[in-house]
N, C-alpha and C positions, 0 to 999 in steps of 0.2 A: 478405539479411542481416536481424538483428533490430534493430528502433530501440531504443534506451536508453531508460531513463527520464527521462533530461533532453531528447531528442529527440523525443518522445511530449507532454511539458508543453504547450509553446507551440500544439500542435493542438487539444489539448484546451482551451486557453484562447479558442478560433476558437471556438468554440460556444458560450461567455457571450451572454447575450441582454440586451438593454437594457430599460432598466424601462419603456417604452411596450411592449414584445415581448410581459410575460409573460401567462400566462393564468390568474396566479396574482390571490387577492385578498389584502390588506395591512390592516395597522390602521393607524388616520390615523398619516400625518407615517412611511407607512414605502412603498416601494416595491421593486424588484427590488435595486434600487442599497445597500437597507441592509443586504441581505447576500451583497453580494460584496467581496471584497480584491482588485483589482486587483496589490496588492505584493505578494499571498502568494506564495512560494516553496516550496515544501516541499522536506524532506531526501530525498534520494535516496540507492540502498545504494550507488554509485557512492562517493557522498563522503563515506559514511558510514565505508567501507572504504578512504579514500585518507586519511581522519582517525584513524583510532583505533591506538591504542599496538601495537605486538607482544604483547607480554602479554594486552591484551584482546582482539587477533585471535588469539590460539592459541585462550583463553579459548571466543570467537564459534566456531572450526571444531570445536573437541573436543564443545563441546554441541549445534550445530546441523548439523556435518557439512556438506552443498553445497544443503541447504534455503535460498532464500533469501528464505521470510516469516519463517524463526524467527531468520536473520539480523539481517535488517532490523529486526525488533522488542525482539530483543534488541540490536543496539547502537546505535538511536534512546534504549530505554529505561533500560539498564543494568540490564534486571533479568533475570537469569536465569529465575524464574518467568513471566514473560510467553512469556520465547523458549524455555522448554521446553513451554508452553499452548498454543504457536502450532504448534509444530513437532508434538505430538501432533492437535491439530485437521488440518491438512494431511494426516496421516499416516491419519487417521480416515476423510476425506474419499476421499482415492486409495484406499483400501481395500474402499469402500462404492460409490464408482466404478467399480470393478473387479468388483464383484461382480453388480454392477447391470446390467453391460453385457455377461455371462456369461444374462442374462434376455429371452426377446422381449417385446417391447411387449405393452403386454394391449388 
């Protein structure tokens, strides 16, 4: 089965490294620790989709169809213009994908 987005988080948060770890350099009074948010959350399309109005879920399927970056970005954002930029990028990309893989390696 596929993990969810919210099931996928907390792995991905196993791989923060602590500010003695990095192998990064800092300007004084900053360390690995000044940028990370331990609290951050992020929205997921899970809840983005168990929050938003019927009207704005017709809205999200009539424009994005079962896309779900032009979902996601259209109703994190509310902007139509994003989820139709997202959804043509996507479409762009599987396109050139598909073309590309129609070619031997050179």
């Amino acid at each position: 089965r596929n993990l969810t987005e919210e099931e996928i988080f907390p792995w991905g948060l196993s791989w923060q490294i602590l500010a003695n770890e990095s192998l990064f350099t800092y300007k004084d009074g900053q360390d690995a620790a000044s940028f990370a948010n331990p609290d951050f959350k992020p929205k997921f399309l899970g809840q983005l989709l168990e929050d938003v109005s019927e009207e704005k879920n017709s809205e999200a399927v009539e424009l994005c169809g079962t896309n779900v970056e032009c979902l996601f970005d259209f109703l994190s954002t509310n902007d139509t213009e994003v989820g139709e930029q997202t959804k043509t990028s996507i479409e762009t990309f599987d396109s050139d994908a598909e073309t590309l893989a129609n070619f031997p390696p050179n």
